[in-house]
DSSP file (Angstrom, degrees, kcal/mol; ACC not computed):
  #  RESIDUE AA STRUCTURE BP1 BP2  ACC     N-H-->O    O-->H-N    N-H-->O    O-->H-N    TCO  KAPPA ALPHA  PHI   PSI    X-CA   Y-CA   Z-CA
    1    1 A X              0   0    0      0, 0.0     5,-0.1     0, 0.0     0, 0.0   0.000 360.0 360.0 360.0 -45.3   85.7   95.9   -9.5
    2    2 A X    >>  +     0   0    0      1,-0.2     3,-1.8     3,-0.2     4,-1.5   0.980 360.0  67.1 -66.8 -60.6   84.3   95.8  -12.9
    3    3 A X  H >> S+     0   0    0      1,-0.3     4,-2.8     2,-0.2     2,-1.6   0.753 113.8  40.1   1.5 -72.6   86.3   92.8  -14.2
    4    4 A X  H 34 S+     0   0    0      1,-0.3    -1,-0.3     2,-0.2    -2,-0.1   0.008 105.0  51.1-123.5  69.7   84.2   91.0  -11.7
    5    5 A X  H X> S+     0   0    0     -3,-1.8     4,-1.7    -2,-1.6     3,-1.0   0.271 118.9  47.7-141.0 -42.2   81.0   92.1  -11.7
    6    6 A X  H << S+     0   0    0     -4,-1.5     4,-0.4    -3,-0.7    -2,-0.2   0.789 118.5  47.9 -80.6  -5.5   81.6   91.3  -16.0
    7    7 A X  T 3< S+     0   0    0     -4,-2.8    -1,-0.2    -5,-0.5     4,-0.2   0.453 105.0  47.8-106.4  32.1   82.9   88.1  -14.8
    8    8 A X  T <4 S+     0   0    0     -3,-1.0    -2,-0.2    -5,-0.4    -1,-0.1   0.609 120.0  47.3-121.3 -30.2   80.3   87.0  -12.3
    9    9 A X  S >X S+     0   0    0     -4,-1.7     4,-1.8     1,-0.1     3,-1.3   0.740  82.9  99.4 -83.3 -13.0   77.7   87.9  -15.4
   10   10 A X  H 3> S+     0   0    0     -4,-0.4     4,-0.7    -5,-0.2     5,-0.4   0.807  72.6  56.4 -45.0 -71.2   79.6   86.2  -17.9
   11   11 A X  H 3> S+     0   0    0      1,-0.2     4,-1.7     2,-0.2     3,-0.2   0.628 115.8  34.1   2.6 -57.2   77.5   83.1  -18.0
   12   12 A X  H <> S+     0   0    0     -3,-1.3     4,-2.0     1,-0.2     3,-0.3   0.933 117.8  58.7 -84.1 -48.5   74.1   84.6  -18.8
   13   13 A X  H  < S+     0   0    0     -4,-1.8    -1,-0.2     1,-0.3    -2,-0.2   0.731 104.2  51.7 -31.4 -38.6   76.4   87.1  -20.9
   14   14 A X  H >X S+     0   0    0     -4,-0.7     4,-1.7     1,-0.3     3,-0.6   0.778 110.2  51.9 -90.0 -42.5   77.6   84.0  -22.9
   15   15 A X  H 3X S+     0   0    0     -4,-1.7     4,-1.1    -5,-0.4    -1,-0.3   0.629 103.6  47.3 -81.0  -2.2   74.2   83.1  -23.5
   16   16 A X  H 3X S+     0   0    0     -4,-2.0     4,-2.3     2,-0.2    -1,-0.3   0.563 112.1  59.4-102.1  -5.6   72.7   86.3  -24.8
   17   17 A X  H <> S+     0   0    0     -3,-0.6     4,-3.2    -4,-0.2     5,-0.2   0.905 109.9  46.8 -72.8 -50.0   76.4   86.2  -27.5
   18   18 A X  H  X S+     0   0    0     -4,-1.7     4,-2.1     2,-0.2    -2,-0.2   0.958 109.4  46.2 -37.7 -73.1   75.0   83.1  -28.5
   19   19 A X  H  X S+     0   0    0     -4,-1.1     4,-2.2     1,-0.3    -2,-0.2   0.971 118.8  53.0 -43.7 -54.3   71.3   84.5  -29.0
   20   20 A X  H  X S+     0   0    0     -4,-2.3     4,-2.5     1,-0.3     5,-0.5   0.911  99.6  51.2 -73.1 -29.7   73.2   87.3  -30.9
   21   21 A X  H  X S+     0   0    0     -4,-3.2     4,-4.0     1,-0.2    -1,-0.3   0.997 108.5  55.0 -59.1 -48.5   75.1   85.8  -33.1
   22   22 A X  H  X S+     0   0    0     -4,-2.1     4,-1.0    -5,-0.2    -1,-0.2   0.936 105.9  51.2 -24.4 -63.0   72.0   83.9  -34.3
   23   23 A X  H >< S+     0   0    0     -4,-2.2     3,-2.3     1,-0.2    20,-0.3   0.967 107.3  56.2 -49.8 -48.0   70.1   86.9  -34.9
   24   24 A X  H >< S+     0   0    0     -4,-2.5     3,-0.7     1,-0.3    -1,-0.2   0.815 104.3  50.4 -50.8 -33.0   73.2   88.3  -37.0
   25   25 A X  H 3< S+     0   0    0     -4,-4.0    -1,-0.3    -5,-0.5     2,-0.2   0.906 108.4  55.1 -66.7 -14.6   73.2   85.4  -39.3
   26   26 A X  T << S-     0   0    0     -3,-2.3    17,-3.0    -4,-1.0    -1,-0.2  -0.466 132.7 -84.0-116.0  64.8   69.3   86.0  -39.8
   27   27 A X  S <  S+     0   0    0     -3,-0.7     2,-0.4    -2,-0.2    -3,-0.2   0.942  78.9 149.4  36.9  53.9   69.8   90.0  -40.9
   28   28 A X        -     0   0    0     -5,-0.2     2,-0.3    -4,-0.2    13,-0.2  -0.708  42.3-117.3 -92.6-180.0   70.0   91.6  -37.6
   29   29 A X  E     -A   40   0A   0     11,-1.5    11,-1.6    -2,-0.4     2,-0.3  -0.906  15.1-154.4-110.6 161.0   71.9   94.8  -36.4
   30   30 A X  E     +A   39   0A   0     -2,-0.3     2,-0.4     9,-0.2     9,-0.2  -0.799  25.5 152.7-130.1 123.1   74.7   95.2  -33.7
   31   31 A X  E     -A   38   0A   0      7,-1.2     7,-3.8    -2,-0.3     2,-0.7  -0.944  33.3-134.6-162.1 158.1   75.3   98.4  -31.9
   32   32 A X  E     +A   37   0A   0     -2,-0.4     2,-0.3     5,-0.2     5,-0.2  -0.877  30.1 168.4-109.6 131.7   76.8   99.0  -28.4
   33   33 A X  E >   +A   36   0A   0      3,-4.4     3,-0.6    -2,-0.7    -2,-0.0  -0.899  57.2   1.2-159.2 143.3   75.2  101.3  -26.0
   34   34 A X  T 3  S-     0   0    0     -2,-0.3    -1,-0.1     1,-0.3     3,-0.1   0.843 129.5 -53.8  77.7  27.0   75.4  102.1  -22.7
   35   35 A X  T 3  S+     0   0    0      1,-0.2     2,-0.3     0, 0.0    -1,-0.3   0.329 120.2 109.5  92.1  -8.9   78.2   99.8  -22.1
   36   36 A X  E <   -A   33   0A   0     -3,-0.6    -3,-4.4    25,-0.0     2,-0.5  -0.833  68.8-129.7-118.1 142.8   75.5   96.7  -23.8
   37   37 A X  E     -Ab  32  61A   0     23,-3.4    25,-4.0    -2,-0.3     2,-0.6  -0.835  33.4-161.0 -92.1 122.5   75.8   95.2  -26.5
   38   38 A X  E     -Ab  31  62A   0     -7,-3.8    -7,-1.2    -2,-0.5     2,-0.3  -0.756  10.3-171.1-114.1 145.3   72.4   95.5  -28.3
   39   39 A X  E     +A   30   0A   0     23,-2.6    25,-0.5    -2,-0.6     2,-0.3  -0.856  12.4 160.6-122.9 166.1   70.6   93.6  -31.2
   40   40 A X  E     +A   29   0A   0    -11,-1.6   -11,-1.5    -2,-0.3    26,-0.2  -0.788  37.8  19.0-177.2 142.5   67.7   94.2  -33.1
   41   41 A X        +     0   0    0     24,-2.6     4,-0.3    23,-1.2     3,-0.2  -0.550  62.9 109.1  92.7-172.6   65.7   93.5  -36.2
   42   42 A X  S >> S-     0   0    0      1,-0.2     4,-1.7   -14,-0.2     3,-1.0   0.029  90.8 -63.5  78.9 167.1   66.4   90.4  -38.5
   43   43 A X  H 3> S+     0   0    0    -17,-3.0     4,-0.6   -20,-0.3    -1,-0.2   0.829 130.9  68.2 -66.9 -17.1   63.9   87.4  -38.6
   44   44 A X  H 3> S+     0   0    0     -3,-0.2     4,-2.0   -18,-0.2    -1,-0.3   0.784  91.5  68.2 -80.3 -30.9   64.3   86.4  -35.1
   45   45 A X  H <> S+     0   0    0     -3,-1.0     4,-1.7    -4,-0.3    -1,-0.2   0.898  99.5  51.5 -64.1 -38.0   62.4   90.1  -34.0
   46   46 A X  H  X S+     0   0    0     -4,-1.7     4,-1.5     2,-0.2    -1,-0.2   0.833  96.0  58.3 -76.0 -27.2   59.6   89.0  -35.2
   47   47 A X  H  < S+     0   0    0     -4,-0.6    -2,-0.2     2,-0.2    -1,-0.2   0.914 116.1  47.3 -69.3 -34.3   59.2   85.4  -33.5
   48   48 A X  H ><>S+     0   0    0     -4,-2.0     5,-3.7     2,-0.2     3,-1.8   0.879 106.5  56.5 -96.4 -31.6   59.4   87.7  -30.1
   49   49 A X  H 3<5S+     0   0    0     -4,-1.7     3,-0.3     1,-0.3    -1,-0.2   0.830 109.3  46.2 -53.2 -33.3   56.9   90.2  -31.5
   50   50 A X  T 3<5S+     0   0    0     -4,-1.5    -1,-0.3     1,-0.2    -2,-0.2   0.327 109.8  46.6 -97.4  16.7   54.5   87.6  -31.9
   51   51 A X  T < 5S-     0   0    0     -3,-1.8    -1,-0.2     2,-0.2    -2,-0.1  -0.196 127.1 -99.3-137.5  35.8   54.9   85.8  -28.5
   52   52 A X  T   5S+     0   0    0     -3,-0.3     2,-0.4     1,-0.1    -3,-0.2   0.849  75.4 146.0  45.6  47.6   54.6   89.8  -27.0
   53   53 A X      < +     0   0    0     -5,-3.7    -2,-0.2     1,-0.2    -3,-0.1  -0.827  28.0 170.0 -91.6  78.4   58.1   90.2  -26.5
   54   54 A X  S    S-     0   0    0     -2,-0.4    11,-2.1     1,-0.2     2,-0.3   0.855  73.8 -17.3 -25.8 -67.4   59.8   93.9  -27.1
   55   55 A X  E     -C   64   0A   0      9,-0.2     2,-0.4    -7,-0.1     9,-0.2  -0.964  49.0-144.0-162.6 166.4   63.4   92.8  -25.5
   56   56 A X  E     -C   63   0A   0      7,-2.8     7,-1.3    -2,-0.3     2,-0.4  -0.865   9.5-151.8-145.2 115.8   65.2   90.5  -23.6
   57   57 A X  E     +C   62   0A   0     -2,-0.4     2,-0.5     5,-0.2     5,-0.2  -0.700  23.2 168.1-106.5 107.5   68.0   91.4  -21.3
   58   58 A X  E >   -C   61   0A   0      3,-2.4     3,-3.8    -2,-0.4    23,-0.1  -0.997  68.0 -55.8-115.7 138.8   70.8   88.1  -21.0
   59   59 A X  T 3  S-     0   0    0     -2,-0.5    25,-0.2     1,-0.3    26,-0.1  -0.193 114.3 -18.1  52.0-122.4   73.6   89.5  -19.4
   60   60 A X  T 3  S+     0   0    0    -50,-0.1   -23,-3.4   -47,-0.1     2,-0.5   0.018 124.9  81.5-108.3  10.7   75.4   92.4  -20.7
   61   61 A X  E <   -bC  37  58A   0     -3,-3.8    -3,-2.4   -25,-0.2     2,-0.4  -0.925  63.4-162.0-119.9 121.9   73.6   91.6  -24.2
   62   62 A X  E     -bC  38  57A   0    -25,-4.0   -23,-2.6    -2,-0.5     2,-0.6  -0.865   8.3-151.8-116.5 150.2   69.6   92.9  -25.0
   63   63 A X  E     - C   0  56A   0     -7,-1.3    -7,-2.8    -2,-0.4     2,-0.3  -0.887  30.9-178.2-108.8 119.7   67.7   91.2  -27.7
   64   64 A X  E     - C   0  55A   0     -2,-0.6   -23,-1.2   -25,-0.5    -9,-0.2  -0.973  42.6-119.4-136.4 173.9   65.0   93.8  -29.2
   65   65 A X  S    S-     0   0    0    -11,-2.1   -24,-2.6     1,-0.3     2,-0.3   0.967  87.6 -30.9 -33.9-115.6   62.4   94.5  -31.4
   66   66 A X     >  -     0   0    0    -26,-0.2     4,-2.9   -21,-0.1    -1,-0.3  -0.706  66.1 -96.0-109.5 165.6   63.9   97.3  -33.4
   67   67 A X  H  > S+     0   0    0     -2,-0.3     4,-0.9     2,-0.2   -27,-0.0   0.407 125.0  52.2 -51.2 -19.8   66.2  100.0  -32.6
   68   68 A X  H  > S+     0   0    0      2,-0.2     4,-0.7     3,-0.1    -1,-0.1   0.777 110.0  51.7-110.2 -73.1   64.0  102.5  -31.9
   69   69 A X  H  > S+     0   0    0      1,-0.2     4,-1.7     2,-0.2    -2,-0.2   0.737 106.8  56.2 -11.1 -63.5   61.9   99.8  -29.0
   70   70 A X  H >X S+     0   0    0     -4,-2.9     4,-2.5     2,-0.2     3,-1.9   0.952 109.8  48.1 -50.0 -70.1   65.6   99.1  -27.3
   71   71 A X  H >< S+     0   0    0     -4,-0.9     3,-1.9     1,-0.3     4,-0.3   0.737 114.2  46.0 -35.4 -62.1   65.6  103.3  -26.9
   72   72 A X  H 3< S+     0   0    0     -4,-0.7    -1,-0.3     1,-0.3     4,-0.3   0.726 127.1  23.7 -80.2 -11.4   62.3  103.2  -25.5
   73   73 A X  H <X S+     0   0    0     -3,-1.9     4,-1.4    -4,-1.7    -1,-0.3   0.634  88.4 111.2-124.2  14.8   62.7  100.3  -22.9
   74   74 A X  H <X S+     0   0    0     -4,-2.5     4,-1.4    -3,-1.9    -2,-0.1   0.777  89.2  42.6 -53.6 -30.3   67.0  100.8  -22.6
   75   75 A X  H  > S+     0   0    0     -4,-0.3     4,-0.9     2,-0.2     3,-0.4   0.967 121.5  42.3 -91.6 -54.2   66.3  102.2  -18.7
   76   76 A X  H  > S+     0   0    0     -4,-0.3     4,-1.1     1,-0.3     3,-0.4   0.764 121.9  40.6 -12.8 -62.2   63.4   99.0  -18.3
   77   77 A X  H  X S+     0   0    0     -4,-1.4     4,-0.9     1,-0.3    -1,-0.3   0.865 111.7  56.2-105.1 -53.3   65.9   96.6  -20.1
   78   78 A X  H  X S+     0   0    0     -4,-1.4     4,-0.8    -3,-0.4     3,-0.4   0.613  99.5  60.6 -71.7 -37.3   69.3   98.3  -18.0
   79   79 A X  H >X S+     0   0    0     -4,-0.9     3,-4.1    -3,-0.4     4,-1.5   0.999 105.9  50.2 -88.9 -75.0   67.4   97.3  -14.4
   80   80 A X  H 3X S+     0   0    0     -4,-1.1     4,-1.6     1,-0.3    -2,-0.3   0.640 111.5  47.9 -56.1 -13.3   67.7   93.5  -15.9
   81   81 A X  H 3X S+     0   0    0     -4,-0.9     4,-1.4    -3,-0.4    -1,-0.3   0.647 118.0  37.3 -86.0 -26.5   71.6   94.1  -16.7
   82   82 A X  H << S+     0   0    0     -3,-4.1     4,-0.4    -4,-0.8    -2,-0.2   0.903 110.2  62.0 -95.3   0.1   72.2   95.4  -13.4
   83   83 A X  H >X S+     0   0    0     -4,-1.5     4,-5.5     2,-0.2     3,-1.1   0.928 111.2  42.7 -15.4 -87.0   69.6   92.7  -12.4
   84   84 A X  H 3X S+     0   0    0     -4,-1.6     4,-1.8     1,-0.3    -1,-0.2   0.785 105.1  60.0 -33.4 -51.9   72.5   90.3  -13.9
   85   85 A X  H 3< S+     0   0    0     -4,-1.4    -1,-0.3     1,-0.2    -2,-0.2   0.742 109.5  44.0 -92.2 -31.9   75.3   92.0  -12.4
   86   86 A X  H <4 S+     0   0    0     -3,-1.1    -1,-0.2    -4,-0.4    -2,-0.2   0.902 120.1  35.1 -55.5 -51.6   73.9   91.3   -9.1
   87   87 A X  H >< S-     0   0    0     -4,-5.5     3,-4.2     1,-0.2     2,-0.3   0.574  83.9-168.1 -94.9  -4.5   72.8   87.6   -9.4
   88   88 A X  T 3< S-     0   0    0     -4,-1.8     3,-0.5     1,-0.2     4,-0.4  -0.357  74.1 -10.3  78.7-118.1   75.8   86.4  -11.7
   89   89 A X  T 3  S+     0   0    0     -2,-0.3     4,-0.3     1,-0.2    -1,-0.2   0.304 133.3  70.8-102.3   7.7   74.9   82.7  -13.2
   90   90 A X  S <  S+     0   0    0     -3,-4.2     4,-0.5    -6,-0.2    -1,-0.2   0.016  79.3  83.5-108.4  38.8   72.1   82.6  -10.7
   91   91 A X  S  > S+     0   0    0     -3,-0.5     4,-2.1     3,-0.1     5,-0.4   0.793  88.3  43.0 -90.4 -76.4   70.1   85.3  -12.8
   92   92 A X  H  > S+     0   0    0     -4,-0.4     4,-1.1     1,-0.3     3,-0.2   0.848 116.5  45.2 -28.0 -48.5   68.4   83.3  -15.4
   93   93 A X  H  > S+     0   0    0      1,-0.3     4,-1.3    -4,-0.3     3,-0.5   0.952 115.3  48.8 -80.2 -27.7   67.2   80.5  -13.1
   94   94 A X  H  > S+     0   0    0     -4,-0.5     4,-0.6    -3,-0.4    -1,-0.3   0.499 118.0  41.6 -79.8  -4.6   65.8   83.2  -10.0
   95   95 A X  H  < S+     0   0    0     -4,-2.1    -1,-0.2    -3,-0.2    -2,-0.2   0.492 114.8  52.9-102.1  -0.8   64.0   85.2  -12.6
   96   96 A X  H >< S+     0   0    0     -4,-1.1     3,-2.2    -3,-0.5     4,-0.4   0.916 116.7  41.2 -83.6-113.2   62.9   81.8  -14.2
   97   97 A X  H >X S+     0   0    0     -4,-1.3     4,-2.4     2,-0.3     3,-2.1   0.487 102.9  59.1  33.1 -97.2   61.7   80.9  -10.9
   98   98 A X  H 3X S+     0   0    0     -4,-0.6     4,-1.6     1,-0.4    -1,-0.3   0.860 112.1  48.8 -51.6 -41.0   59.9   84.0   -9.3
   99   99 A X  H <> S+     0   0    0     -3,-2.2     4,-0.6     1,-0.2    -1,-0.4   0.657 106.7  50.7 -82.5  -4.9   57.7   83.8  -12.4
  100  100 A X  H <> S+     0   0    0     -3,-2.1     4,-2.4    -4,-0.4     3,-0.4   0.876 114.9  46.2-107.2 -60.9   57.2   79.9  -11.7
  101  101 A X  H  X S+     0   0    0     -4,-2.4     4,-1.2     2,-0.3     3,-0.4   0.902 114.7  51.8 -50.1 -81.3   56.1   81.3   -7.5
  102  102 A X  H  <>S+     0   0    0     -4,-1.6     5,-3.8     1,-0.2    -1,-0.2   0.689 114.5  39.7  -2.8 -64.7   53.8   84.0   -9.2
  103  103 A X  H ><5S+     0   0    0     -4,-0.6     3,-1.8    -3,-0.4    -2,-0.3   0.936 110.8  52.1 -68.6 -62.5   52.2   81.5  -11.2
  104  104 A X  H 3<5S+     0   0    0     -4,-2.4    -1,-0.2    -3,-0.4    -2,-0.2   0.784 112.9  53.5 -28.6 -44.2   52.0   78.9   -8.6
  105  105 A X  T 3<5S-     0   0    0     -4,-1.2    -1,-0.3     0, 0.0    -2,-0.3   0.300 123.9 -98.9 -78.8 -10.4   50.2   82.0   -6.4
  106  106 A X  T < 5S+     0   0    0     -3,-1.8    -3,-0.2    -5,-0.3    -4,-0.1   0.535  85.4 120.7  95.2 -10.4   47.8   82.7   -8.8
  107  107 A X  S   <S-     0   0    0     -5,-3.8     2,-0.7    -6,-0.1    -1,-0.2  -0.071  72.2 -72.8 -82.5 175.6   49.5   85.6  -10.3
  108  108 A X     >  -     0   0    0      1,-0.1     4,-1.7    -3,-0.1     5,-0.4  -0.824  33.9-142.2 -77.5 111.2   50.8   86.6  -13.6
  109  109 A X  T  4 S+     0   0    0     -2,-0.7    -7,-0.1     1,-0.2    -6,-0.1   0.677 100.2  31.3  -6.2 -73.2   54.1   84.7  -14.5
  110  110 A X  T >4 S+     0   0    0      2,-0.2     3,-1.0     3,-0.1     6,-0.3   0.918 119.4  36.8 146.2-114.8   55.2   87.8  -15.9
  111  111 A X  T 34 S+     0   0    0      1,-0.3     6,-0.2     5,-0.1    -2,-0.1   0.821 119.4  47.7 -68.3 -24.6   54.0   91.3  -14.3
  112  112 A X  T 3< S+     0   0    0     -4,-1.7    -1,-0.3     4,-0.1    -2,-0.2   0.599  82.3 121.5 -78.5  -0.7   54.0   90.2  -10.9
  113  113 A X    <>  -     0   0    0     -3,-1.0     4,-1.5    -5,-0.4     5,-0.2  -0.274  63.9-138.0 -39.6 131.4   57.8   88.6  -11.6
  114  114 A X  H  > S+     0   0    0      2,-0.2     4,-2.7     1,-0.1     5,-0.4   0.994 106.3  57.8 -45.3 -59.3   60.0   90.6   -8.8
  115  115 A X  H  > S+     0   0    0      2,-0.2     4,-0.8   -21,-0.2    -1,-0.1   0.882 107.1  42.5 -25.7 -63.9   62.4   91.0  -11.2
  116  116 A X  H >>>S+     0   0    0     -6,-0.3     3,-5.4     1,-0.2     4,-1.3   0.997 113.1  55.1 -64.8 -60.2   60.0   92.9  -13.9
  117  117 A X  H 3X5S+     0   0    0     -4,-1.5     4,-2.8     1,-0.3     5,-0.3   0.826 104.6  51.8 -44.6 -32.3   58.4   95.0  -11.0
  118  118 A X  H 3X5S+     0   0    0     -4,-2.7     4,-0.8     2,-0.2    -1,-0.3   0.724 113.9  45.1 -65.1 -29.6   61.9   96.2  -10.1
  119  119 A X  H XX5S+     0   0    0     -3,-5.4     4,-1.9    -4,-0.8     3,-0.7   0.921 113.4  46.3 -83.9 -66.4   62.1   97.0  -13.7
  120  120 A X  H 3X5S+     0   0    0     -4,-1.3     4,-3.2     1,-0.2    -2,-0.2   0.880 105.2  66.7 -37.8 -38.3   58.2   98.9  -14.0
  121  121 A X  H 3X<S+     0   0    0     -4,-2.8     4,-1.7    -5,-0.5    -1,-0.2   0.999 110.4  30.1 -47.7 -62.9   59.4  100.7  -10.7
  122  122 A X  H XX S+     0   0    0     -4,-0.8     3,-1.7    -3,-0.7     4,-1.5   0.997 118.4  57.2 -57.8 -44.8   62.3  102.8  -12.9
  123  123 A X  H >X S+     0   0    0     -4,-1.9     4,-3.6     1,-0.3     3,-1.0   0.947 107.4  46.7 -56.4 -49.3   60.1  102.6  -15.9
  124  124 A X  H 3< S+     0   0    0     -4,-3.2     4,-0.4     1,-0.2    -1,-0.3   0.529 112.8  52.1 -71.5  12.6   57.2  104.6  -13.8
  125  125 A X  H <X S+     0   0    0     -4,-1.7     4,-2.5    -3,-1.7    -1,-0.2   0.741 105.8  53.0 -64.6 -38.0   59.8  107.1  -12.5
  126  126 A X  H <X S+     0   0    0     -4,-1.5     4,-2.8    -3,-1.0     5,-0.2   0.666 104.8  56.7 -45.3 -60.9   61.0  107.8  -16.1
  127  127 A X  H  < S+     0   0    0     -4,-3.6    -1,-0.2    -5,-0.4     6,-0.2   0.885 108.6  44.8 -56.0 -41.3   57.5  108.6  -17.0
  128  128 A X  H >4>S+     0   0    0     -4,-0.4     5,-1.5     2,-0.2     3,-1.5   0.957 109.5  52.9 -52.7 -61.4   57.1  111.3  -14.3
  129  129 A X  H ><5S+     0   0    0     -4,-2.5     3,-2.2     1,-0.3    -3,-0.2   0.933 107.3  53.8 -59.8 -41.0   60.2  112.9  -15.0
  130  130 A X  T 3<5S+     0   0    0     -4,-2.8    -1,-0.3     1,-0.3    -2,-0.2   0.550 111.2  51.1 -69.9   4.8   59.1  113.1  -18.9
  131  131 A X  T < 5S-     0   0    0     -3,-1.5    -1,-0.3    -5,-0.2    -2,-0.2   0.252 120.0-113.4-119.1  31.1   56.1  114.8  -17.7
  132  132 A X  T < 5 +     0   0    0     -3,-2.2    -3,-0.2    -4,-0.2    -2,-0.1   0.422  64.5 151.6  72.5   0.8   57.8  117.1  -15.8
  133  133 A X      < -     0   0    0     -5,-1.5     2,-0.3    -6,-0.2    -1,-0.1  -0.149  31.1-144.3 -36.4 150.2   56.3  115.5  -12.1
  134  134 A X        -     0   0    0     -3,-0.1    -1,-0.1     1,-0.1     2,-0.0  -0.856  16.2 -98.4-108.3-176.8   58.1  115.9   -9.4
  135  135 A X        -     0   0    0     -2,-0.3     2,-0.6     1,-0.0    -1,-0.1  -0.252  43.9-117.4 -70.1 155.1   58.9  113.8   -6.3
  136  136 A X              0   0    0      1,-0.1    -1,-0.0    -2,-0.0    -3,-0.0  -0.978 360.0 360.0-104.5 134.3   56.7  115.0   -3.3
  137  137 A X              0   0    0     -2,-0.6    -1,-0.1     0, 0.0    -2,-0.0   0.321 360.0 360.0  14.3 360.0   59.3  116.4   -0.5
């Protein structure tokens, strides 16, 4: 079952190998976690810093800031891989898309995306548990 849950992501996958190799030529760093391949740093982290980007999840591959940003948004950035894993080669253009409907609606592109809210959902769970909340019964 995994074989083809990484081959129904390959596509988008193909396209974040792409991004990464790029970065690497322009001094990034390469580490695998969590089963993702992650990048971060190098001159390209800064072009995303300045157009308010942190990270960017294509397939099985996340684009970040720095290393220590991927840690702090890896469960955020992990919702948009399993995101991927769902929607295959129709991830990019339906999260594309839902921010285009948003926008059209009057909303923000952006925080109203389904996609990202599906992501904020885990992130404000994440927050609770690190402050010790619990769930109410």
């Amino acid at each position: 079952m995994r074989l083809l849950i990484l081959l129904w992501t390959l596509p988008t996958t193909l396209i974040g190998i792409i991004a990464a190799i790029i970065w690497l030529s322009l001094g990034a760093k390469a580490r695998l976690a969590h089963g993702v391949l992650e990048i971060h740093g190098g001159k390209f982290a800064y072009w995303m810093m300045a157009r308010g980007f942190a990270a960017m999840t294509l397939g099985h591959v996340i684009l970040g800031f720095s290393a220590s940003r991927l840690e702090q948004l890896r469960s955020h950035e992990h919702v948009h891989v399993r995101q991927a894993e769902r929607w295959g080669i129709f991830f990019i253009p339906a999260y594309l898309l839902a921010g285009l409907w948003q926008r059209m609606r009057g909303r923000h592109i952006y925080y109203d995306n389904p996609f990202e809210q599906e992501a904020f959902a885990v992130d404000a769970i994440q927050i609770k548990r690190q402050a010790g909340i619990k769930k109410a019964p």
